[in-house]
Backbone and ligand atoms as CSV (ligand in chain L), in Angstrom:
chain,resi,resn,atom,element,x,y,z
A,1,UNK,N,N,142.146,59.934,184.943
A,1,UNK,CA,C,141.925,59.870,183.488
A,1,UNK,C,C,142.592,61.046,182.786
A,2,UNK,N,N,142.376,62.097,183.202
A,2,UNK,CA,C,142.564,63.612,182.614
A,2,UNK,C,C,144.243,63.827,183.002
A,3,UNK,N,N,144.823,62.989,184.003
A,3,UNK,CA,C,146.153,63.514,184.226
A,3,UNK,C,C,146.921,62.040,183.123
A,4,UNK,N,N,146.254,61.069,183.194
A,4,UNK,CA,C,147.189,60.136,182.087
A,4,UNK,C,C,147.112,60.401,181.145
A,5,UNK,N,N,145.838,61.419,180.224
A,5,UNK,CA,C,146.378,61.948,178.776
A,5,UNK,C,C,147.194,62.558,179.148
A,6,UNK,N,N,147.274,63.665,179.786
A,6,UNK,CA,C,148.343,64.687,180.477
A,6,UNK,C,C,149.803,64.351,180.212
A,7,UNK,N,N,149.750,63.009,181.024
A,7,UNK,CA,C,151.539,62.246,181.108
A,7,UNK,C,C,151.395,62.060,179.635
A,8,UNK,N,N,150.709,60.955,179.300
A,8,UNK,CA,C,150.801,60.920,178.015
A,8,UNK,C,C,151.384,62.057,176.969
A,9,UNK,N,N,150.733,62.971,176.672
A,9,UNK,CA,C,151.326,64.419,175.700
A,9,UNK,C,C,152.118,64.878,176.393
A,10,UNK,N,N,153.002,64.581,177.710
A,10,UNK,CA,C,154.051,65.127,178.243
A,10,UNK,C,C,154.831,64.334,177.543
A,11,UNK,N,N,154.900,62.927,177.413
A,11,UNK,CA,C,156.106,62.496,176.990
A,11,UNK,C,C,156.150,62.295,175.375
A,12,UNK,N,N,155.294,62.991,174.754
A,12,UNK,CA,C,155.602,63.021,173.510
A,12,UNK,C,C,155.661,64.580,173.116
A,13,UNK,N,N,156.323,65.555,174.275
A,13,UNK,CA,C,157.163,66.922,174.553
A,13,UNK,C,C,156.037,67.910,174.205
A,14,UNK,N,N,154.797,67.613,174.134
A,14,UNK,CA,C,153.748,68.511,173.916
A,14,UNK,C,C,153.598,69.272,175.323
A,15,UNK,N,N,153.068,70.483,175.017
A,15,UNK,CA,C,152.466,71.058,176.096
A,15,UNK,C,C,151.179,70.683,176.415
A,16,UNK,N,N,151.230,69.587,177.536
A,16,UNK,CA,C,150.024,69.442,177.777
A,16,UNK,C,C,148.961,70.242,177.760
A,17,UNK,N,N,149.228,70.852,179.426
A,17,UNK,CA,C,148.369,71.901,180.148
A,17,UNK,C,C,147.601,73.256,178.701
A,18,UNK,N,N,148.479,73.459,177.916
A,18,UNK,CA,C,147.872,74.388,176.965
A,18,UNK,C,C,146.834,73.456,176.031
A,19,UNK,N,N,147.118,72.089,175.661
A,19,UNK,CA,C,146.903,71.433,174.440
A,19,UNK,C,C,145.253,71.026,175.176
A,20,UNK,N,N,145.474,71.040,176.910
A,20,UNK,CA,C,143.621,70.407,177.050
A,20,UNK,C,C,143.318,71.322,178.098
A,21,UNK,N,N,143.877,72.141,178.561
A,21,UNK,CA,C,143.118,73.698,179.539
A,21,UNK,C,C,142.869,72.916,180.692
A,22,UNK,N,N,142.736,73.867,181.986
A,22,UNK,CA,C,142.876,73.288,183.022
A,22,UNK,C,C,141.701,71.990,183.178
A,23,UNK,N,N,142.120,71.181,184.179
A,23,UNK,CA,C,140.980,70.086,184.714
A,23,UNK,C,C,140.155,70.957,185.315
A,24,UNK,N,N,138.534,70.602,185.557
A,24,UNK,CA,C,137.190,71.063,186.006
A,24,UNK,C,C,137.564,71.012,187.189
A,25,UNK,N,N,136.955,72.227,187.984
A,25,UNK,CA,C,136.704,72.183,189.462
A,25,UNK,C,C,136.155,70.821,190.055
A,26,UNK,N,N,136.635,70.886,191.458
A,26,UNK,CA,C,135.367,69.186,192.065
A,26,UNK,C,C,134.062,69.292,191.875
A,27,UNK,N,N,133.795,70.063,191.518
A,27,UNK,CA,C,132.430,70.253,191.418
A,27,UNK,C,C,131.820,70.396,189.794
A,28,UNK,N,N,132.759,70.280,189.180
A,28,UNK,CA,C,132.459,69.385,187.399
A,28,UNK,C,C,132.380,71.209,186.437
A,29,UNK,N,N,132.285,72.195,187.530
A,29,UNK,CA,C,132.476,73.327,186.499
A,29,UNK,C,C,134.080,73.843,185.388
A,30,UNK,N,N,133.853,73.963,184.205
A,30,UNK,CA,C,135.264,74.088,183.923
A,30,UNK,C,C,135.518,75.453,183.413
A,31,UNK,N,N,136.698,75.918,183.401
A,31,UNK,CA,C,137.713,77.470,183.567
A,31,UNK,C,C,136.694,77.921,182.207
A,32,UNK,N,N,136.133,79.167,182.503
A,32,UNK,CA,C,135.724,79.829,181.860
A,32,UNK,C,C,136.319,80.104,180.387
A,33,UNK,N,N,135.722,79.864,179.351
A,33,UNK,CA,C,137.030,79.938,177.933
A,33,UNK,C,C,136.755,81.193,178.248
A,34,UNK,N,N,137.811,81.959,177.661
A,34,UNK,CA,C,137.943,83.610,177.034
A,34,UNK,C,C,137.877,84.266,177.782
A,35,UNK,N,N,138.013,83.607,179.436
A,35,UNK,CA,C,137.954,84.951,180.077
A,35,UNK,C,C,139.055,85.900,180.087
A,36,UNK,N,N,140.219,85.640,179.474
A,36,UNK,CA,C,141.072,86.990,178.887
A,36,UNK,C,C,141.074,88.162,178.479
A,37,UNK,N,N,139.573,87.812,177.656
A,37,UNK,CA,C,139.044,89.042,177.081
A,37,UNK,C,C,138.511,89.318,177.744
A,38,UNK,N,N,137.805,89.540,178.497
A,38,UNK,CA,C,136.564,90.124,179.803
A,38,UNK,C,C,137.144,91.205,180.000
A,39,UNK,N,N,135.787,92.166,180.430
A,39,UNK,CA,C,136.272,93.350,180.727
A,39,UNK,C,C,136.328,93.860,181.961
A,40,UNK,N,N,136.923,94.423,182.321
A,40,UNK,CA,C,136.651,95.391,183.713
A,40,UNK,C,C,135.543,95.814,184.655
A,41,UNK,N,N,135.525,94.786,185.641
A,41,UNK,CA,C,134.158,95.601,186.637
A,41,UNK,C,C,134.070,96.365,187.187
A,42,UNK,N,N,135.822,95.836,188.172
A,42,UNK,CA,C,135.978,96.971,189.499
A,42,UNK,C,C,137.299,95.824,189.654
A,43,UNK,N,N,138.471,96.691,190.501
A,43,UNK,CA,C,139.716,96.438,190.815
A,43,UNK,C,C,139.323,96.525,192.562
A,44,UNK,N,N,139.980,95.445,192.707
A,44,UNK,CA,C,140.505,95.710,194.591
A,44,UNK,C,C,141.910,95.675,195.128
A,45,UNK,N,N,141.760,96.031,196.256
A,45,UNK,CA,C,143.265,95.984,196.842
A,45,UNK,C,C,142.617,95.166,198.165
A,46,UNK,N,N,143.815,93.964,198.718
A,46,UNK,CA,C,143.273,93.552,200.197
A,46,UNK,C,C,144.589,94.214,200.785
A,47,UNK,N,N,144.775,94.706,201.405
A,47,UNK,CA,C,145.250,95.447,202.883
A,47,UNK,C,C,145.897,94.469,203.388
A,48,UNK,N,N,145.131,93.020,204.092
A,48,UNK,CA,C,145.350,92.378,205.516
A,48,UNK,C,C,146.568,91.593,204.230
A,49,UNK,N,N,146.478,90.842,203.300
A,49,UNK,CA,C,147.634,90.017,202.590
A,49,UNK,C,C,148.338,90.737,201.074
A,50,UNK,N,N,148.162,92.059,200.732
A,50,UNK,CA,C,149.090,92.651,199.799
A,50,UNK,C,C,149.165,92.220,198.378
A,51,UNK,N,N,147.003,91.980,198.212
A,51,UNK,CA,C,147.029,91.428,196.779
A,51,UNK,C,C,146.174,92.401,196.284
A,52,UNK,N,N,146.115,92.588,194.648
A,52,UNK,CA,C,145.593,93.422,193.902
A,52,UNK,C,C,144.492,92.350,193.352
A,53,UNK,N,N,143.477,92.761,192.836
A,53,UNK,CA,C,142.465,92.001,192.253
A,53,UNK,C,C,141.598,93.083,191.356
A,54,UNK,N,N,141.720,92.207,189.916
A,54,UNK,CA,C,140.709,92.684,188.776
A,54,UNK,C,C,139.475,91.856,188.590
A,55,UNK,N,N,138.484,92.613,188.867
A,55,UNK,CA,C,137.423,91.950,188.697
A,55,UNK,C,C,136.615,92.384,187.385
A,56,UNK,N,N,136.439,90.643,186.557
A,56,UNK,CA,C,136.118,91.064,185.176
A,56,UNK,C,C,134.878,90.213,184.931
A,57,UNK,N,N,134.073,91.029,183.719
A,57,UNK,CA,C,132.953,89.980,183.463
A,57,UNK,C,C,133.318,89.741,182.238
A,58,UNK,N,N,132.279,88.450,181.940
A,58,UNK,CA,C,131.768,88.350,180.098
A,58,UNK,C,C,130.660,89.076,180.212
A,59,UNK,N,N,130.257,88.892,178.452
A,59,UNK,CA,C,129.418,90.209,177.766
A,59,UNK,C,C,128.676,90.246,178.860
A,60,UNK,N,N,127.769,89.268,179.104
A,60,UNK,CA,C,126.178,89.391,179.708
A,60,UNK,C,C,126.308,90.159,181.165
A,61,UNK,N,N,127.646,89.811,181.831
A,61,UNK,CA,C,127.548,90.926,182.670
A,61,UNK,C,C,128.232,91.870,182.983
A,62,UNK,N,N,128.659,92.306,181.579
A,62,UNK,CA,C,129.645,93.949,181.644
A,62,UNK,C,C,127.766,94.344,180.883
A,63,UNK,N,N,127.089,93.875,180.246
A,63,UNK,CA,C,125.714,94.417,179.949
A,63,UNK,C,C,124.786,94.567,180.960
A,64,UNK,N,N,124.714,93.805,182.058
A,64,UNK,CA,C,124.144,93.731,183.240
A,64,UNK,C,C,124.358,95.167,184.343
A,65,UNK,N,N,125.752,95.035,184.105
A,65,UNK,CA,C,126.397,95.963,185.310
A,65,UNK,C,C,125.824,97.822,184.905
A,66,UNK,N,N,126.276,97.836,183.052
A,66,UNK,CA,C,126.191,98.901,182.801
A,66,UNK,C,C,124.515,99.567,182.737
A,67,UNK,N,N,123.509,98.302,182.656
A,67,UNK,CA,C,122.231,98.550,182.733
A,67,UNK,C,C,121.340,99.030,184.014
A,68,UNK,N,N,122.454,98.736,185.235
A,68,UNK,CA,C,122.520,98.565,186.480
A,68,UNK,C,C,121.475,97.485,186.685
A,69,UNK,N,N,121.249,96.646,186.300
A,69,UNK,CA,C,120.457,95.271,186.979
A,69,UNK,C,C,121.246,94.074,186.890
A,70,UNK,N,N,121.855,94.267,188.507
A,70,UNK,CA,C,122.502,93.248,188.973
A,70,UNK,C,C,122.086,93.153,190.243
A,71,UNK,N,N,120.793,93.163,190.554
A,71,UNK,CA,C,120.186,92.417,191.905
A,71,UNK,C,C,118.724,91.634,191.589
A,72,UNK,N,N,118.887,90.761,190.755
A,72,UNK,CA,C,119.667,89.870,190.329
A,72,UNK,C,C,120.640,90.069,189.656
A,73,UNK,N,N,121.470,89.458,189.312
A,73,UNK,CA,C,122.449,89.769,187.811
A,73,UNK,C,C,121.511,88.438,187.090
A,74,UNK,N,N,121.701,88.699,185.960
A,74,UNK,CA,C,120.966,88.074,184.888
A,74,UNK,C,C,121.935,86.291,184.831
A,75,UNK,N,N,121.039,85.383,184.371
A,75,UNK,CA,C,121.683,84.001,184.286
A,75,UNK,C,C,122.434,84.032,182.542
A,76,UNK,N,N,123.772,83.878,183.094
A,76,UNK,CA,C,125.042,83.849,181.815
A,76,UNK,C,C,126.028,84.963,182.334
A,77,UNK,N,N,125.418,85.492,183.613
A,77,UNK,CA,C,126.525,86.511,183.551
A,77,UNK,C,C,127.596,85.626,184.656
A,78,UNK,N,N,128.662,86.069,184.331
A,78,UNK,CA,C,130.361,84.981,184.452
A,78,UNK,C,C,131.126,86.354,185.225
A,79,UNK,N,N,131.258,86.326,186.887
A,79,UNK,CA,C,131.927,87.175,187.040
A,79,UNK,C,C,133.752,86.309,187.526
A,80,UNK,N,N,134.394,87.272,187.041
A,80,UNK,CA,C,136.006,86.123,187.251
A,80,UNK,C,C,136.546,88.074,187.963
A,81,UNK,N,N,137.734,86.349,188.840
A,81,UNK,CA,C,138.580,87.725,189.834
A,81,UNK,C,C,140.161,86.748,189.592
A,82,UNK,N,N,140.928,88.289,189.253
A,82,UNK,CA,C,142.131,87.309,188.834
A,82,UNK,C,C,143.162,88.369,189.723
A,83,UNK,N,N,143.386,87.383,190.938
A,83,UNK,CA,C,144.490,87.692,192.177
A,83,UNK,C,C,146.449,87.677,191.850
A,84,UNK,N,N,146.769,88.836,192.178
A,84,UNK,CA,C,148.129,88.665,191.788
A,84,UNK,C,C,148.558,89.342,193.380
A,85,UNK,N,N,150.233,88.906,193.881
A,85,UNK,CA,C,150.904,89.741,194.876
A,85,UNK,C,C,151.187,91.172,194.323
A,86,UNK,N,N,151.117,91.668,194.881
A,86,UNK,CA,C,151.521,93.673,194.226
A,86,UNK,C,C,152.744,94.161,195.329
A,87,UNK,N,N,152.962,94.822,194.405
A,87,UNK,CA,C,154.902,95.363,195.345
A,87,UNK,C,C,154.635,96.646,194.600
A,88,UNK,N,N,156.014,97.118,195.186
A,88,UNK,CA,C,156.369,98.608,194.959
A,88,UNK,C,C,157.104,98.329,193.341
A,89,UNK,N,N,156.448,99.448,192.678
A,89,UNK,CA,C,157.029,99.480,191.790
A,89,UNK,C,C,158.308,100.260,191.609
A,90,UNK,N,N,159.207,99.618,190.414
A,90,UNK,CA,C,160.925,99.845,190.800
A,90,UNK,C,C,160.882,101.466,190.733
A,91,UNK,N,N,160.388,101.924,189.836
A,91,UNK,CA,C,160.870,103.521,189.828
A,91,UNK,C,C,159.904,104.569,190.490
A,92,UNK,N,N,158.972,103.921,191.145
A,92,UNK,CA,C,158.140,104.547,191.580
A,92,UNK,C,C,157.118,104.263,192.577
A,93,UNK,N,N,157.509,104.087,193.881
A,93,UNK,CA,C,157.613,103.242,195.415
A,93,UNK,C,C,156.463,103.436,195.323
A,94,UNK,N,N,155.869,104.200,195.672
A,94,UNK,CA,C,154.425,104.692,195.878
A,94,UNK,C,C,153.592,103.595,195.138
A,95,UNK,N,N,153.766,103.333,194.050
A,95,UNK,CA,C,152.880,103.154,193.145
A,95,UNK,C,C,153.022,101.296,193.565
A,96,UNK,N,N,151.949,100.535,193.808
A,96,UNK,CA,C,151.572,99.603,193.811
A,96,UNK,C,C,151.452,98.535,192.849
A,97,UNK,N,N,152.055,97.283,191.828
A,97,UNK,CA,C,151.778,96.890,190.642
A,97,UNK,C,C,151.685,95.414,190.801
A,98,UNK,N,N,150.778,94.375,190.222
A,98,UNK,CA,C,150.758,93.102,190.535
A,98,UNK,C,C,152.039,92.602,189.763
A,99,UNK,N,N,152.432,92.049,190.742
A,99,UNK,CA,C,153.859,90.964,190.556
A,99,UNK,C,C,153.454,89.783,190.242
A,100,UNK,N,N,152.828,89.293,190.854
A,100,UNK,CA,C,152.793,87.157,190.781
A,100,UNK,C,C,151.149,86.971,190.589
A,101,UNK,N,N,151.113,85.847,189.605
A,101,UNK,CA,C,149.675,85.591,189.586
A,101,UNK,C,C,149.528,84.853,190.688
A,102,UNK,N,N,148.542,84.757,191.293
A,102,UNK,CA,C,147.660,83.840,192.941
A,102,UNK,C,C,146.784,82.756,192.396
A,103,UNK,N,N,145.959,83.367,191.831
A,103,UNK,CA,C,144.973,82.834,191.241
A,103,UNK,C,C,143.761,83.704,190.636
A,104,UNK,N,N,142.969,82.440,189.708
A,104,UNK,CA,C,141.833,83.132,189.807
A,104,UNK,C,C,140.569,82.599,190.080
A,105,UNK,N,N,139.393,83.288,190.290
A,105,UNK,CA,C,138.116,82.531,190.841
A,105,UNK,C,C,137.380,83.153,190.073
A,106,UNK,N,N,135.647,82.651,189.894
A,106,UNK,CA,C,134.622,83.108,189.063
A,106,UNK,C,C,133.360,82.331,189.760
A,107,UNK,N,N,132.616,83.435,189.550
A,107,UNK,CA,C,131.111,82.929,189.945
A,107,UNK,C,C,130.380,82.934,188.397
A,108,UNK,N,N,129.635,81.810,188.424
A,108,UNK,CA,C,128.932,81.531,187.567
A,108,UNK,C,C,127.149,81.825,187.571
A,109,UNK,N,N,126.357,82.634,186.944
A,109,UNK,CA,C,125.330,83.116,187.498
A,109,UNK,C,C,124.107,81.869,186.640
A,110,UNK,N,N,123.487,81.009,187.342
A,110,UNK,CA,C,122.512,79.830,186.578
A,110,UNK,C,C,121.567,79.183,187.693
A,111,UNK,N,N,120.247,80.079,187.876
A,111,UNK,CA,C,119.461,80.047,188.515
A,111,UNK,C,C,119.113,78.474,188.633
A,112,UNK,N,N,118.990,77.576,187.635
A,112,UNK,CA,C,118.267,76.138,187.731
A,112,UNK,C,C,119.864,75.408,188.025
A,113,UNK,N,N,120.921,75.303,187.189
A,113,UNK,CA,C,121.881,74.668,187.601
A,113,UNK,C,C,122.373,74.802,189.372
A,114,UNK,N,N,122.603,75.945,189.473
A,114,UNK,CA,C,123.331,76.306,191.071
A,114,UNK,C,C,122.008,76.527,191.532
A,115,UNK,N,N,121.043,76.133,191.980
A,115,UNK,CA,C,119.774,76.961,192.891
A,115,UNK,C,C,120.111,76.410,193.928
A,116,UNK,N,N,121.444,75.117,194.624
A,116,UNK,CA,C,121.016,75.051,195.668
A,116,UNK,C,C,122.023,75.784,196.462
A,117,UNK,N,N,123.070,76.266,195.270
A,117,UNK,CA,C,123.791,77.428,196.109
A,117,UNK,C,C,123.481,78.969,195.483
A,118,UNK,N,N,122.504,79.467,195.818
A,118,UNK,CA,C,121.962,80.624,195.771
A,118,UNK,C,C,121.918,81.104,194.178
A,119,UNK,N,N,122.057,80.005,193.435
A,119,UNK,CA,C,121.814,80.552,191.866
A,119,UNK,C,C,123.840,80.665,191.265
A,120,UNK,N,N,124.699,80.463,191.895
A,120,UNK,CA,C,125.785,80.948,191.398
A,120,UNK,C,C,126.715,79.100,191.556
A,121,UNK,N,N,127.665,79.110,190.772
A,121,UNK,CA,C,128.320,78.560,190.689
A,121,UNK,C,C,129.738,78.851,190.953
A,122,UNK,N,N,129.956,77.896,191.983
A,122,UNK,CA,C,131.868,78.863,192.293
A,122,UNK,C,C,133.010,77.591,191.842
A,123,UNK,N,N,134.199,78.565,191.645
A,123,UNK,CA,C,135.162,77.809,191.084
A,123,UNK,C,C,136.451,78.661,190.830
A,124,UNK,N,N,137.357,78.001,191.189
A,124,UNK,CA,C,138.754,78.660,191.712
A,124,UNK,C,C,139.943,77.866,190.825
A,125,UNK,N,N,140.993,78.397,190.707
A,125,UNK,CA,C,142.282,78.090,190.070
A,125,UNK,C,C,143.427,78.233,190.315
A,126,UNK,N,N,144.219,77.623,190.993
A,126,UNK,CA,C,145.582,78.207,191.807
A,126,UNK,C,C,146.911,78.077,190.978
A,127,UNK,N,N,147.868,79.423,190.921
A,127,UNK,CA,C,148.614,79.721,190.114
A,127,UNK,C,C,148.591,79.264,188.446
A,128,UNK,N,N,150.015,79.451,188.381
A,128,UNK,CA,C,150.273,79.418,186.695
A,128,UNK,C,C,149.631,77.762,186.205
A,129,UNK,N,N,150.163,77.123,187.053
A,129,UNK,CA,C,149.583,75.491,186.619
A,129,UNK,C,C,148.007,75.356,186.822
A,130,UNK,N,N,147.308,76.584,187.061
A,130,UNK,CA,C,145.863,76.615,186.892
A,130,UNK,C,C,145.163,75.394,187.943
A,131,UNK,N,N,145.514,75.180,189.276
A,131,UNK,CA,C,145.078,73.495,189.410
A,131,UNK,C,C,143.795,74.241,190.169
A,132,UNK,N,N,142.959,73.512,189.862
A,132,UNK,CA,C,141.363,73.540,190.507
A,132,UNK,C,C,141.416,73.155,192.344
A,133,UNK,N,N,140.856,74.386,192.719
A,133,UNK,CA,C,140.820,73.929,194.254
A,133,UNK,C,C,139.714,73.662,194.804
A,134,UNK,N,N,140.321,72.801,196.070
A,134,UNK,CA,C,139.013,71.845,196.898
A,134,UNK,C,C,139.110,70.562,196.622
A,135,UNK,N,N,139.162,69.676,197.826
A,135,UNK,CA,C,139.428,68.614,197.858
A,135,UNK,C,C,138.119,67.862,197.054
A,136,UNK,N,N,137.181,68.267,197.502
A,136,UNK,CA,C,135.581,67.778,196.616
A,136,UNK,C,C,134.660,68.897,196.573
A,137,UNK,N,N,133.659,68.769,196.088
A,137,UNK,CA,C,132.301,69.706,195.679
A,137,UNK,C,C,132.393,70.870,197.030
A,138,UNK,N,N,132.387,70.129,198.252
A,138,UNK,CA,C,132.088,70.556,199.659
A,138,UNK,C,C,132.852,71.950,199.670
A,139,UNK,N,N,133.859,72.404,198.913
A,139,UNK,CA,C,134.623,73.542,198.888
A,139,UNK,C,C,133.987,74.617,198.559
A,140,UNK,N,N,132.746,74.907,197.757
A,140,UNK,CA,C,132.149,75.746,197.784
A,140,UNK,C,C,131.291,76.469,198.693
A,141,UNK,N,N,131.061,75.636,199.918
A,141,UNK,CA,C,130.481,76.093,201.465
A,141,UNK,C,C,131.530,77.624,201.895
A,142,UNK,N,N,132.665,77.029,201.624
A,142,UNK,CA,C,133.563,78.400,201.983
A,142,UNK,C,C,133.644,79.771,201.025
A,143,UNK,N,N,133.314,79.424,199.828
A,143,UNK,CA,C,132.862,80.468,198.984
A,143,UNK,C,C,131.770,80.966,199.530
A,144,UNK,N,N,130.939,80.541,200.022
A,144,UNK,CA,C,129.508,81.004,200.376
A,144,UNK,C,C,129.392,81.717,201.429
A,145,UNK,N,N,130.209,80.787,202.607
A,145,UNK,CA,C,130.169,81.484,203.608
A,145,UNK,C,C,130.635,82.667,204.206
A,146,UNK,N,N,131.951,83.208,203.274
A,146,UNK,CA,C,132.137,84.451,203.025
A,146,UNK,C,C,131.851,85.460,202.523
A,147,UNK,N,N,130.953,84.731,201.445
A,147,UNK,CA,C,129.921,85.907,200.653
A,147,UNK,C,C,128.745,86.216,201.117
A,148,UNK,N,N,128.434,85.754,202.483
A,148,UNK,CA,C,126.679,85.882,202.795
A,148,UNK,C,C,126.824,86.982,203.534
A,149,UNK,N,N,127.608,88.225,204.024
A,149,UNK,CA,C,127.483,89.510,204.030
A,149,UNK,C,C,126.593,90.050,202.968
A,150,UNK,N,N,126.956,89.484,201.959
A,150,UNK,CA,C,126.511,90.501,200.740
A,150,UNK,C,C,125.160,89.343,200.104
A,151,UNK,N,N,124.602,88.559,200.557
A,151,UNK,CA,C,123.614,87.715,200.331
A,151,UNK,C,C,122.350,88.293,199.689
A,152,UNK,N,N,122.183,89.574,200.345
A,152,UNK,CA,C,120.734,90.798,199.846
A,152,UNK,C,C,121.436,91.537,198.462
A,153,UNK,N,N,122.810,91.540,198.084
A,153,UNK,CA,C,122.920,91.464,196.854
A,153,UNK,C,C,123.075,91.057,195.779
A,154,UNK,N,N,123.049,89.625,195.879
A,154,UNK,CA,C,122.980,88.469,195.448
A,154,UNK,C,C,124.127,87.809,195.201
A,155,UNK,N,N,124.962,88.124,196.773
A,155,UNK,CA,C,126.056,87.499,196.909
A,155,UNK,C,C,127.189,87.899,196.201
A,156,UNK,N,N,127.059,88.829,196.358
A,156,UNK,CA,C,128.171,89.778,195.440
A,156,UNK,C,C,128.635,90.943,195.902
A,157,UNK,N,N,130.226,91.143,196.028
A,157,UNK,CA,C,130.992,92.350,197.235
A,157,UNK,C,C,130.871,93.324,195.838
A,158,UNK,N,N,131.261,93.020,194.816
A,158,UNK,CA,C,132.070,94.379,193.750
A,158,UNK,C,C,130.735,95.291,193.534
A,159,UNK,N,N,131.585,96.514,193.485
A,159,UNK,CA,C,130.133,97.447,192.754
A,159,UNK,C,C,130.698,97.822,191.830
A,160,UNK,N,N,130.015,97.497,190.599
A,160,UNK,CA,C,130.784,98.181,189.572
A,160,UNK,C,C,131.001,98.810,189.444
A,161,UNK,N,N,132.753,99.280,188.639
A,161,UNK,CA,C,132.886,100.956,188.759
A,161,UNK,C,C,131.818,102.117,187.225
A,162,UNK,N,N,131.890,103.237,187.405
A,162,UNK,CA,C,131.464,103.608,186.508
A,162,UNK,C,C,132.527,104.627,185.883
A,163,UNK,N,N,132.013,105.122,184.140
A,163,UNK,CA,C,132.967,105.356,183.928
A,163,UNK,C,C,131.907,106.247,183.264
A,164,UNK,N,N,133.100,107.991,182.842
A,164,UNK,CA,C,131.902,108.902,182.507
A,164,UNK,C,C,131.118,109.200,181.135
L,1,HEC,C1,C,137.497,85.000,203.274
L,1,HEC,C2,C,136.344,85.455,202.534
L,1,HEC,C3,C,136.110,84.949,201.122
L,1,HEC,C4,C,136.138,83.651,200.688
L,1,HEC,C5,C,136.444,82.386,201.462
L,1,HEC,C6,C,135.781,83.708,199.281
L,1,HEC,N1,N,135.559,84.992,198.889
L,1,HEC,FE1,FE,135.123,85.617,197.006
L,1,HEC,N2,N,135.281,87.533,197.620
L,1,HEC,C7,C,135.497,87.959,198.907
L,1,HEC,C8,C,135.567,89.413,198.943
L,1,HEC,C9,C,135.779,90.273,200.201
L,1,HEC,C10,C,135.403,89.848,197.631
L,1,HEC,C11,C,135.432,91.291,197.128
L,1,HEC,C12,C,136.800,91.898,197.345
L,1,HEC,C13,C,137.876,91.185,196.570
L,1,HEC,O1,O,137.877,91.250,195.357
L,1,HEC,O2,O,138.684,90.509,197.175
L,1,HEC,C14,C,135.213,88.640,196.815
L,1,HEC,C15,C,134.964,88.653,195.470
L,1,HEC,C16,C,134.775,87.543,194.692
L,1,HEC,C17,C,134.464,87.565,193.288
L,1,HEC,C18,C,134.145,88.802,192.468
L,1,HEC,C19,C,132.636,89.052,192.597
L,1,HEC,C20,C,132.275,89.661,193.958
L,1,HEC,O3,O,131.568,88.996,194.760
L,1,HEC,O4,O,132.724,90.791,194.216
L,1,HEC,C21,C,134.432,86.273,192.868
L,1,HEC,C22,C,134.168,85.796,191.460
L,1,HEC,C23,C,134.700,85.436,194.008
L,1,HEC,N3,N,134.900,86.243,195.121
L,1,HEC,C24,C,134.743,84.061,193.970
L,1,HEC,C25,C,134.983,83.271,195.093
L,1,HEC,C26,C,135.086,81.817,195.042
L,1,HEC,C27,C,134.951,80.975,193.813
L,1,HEC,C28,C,135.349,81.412,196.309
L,1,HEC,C29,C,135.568,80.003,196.837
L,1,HEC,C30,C,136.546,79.180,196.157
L,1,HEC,C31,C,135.424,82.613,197.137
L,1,HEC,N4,N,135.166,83.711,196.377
L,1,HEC,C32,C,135.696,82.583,198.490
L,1,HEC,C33,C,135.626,87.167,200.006
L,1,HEC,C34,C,135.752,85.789,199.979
């Protein structure tokens, strides 16, 4: 349905993809509006594949983080992680800078909606064409199952940074 409007405003030279924002995850959640504006939680680097990652919230949980009650984090708080490749930068090797967007992902914090996955809602976006990953709903088992290290924090690796 969502890709024949798609064709459709393709062939009448519209930009689709901008004109209706990405399609919903398999699992019916859709791309966070505004997370552009979000602010800063905490930045990572992965080591083992050579990606940089900003990890950003909306209001409720850049208010959460700075209150320090985020075990729970409060329901509305929207944490998003937006993955790019990082290289050497040209004039200055040392220095590390994201090159290519990867993607991005976000947990959604909604105790009655997600309770049967621990209160959070997951949902991912791969590159510039934004396409929603996971073949069906079932894709969120692998979100989970990587996050249940951190399960006693309510499933959550970042600590927010602080600032003075
Ligand atoms: C292979 C393990 C692994 C898998 C699979 C995984 N994550 Fe994560 N996730 C991490 C780690 C480690 C971090 C913290 C470090 C970082 O930013 O990469 C993280 C961080 C996050 C964050 C920032 C909040 C936090 O917990 O720090 C979000 C949002 C997130 N992941 C969403 C997802 C979604 C959505 C999926 C499934 C589509 C997913 N993750 C699958 C390991 C994983």
């Amino acid at each position: 349905m969502h890709g024949l409007i798609k064709m459709g405003l393709a062939g009448l030279g519209l930009a689709a993809a901008t004109a209706l924002g990405a399609d919903p995850a398999p699992n019916g959640i859709t791309l966070p509006e505004g997370y552009k504006d979000w602010r800063v939680l905490s930045v990572h680097h992965r080591s083992d594949n050579g990606t940089l990652r900003a990890v950003l919230g909306n209001d409720v949980a850049i208010k959460a983080a700075r209150e320090g009650k985020t075990n729970p984090w409060p329901d509305g708080a929207i944490i998003g992680k937006t993955v790019f490749k990082g290289d050497k930068h040209d004039r200055f090797p040392t220095a590390t800078e994201p090159v290519a967007f990867v993607h991005a992902e976000f947990m959604i914090k909604d105790s009655k909606r997600f309770k049967d996955t621990g209160g959070w809602g997951y949902a991912r976006w791969l590159g510039a064409e934004q396409k929603p990953y996971g073949k069906d709903a079932s894709f969120v088992q692998e979100c989970i199952g990587c996050h249940t290290p951190v399960k006693d924090r309510d499933w959550v690796f970042t600590h927010p940074v602080k600032l003075p």
